[in-house]
C-alpha positions as CSV (number, residue, x, y, z in Angstrom):
1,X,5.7,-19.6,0.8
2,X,5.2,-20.1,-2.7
3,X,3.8,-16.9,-4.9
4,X,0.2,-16.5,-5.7
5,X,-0.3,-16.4,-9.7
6,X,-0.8,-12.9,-10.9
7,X,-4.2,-13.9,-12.3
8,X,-5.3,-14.6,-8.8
9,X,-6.5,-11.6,-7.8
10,X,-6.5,-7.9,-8.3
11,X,-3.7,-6.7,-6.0
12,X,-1.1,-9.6,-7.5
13,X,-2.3,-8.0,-11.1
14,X,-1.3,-4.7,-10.0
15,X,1.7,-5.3,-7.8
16,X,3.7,-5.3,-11.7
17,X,4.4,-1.8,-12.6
18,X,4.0,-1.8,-16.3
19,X,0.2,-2.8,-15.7
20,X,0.0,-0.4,-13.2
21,X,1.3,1.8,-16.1
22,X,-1.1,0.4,-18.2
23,X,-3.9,1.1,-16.4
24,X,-2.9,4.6,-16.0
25,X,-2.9,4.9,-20.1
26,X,-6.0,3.4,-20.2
27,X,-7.7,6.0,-17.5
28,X,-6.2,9.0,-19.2
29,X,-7.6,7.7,-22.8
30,X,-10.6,5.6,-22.2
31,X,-10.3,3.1,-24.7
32,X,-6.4,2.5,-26.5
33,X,-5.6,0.1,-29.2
34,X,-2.8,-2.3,-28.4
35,X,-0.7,-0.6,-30.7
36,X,-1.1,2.5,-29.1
37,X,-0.2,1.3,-25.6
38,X,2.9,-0.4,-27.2
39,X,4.0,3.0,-28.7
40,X,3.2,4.8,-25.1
41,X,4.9,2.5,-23.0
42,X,7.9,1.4,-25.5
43,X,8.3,-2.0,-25.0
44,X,7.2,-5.1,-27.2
45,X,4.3,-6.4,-28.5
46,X,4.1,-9.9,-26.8
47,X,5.2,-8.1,-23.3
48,X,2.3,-5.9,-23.7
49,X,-0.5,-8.2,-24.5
50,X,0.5,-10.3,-21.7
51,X,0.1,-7.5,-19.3
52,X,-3.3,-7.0,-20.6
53,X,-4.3,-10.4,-20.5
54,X,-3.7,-10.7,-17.1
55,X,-5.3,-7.2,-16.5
56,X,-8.2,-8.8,-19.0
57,X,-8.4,-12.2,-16.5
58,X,-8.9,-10.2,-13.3
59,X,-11.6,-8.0,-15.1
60,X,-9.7,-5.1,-14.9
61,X,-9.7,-4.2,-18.6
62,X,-12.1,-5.5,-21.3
63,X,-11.2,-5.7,-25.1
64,X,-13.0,-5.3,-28.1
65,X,-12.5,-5.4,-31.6
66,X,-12.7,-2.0,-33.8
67,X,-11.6,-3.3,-37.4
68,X,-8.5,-4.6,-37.6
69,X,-7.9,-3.4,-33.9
70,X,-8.7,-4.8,-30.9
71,X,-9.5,-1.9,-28.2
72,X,-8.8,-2.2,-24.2
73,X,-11.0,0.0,-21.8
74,X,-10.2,0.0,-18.0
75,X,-13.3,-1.2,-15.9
76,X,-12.7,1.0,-12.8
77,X,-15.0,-0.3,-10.4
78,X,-13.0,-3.9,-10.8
79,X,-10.2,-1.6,-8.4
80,X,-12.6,-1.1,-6.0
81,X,-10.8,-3.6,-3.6
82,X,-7.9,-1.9,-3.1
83,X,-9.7,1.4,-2.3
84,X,-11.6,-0.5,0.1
85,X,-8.2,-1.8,1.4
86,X,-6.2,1.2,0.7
87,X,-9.0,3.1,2.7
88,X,-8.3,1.6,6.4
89,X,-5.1,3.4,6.6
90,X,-6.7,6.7,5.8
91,X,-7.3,7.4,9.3
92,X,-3.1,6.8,10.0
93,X,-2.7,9.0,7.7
94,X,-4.8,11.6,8.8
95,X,-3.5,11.8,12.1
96,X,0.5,11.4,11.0
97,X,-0.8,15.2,8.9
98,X,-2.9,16.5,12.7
99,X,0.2,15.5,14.3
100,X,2.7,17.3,11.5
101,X,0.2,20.3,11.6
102,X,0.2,21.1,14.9
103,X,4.0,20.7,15.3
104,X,4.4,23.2,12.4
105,X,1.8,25.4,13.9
106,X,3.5,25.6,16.9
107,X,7.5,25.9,16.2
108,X,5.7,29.2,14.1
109,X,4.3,30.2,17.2
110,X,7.2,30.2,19.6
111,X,9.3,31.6,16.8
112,X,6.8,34.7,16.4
113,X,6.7,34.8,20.2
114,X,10.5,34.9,20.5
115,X,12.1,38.0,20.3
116,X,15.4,39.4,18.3
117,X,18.2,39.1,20.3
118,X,19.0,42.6,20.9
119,X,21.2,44.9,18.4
120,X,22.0,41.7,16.1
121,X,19.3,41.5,14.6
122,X,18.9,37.7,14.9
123,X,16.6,35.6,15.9
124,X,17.1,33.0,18.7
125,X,16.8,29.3,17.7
């Protein structure tokens, strides 16, 4: 099955690391110049503006220019598809915690309930 471009969509824009990196910078500091993200993240240049203009074709980041500069800002509400998406398994994950929850609550139980085996001073197991 052949790859879907990472311009595509959202998710293939984000399944890189480095613009998931990217977008992280961008959230902690609003608005970064190119040369700022380059110093952040440590790689080249080129790499870096090609991450962002792949971030920049799915809408995930918009650019203007400040001077000599030009500025990236991440548009947040652009993710809203994978929260939607990321969101259905909430409700796994809810329950896997219920489930660890109640076994934790209940191994502390029978321990309390379990008394030192005599003149050792050691709990049973």
């Amino acid at each position: 099955m052949a790859r879907a471009p990472t311009t595509s969509d959202v998710f293939n824009a984000i399944a890189e690391p480095r613009r998931r990196q990217i977008i992280e910078l961008l959230t902690q500091h609003k608005q970064l110049a190119v040369g700022a993200i380059v110093l952040a993240l440590g790689l080249p240049q080129p790499a870096v503006s090609k991450h962002l203009g792949v971030l920049r074709e799915v809408g995930l980041v918009t650019v203007s220019k400040q001077g000599q500069s030009r500025v990236y800002e991440v548009q947040h509400e652009q993710l809203r598809s994978v929260y939607d998406w990321v969101k259905m398994f909430e409700r796994h994950w809810d329950h896997q915690l219920d489930r660890i929850r109640a076994r934790a609550e209940k191994r502390a139980l029978e321990q309390k309930t379990q008394p030192d085996l005599p003149g050792t001073g050691v709990e049973p197991v």
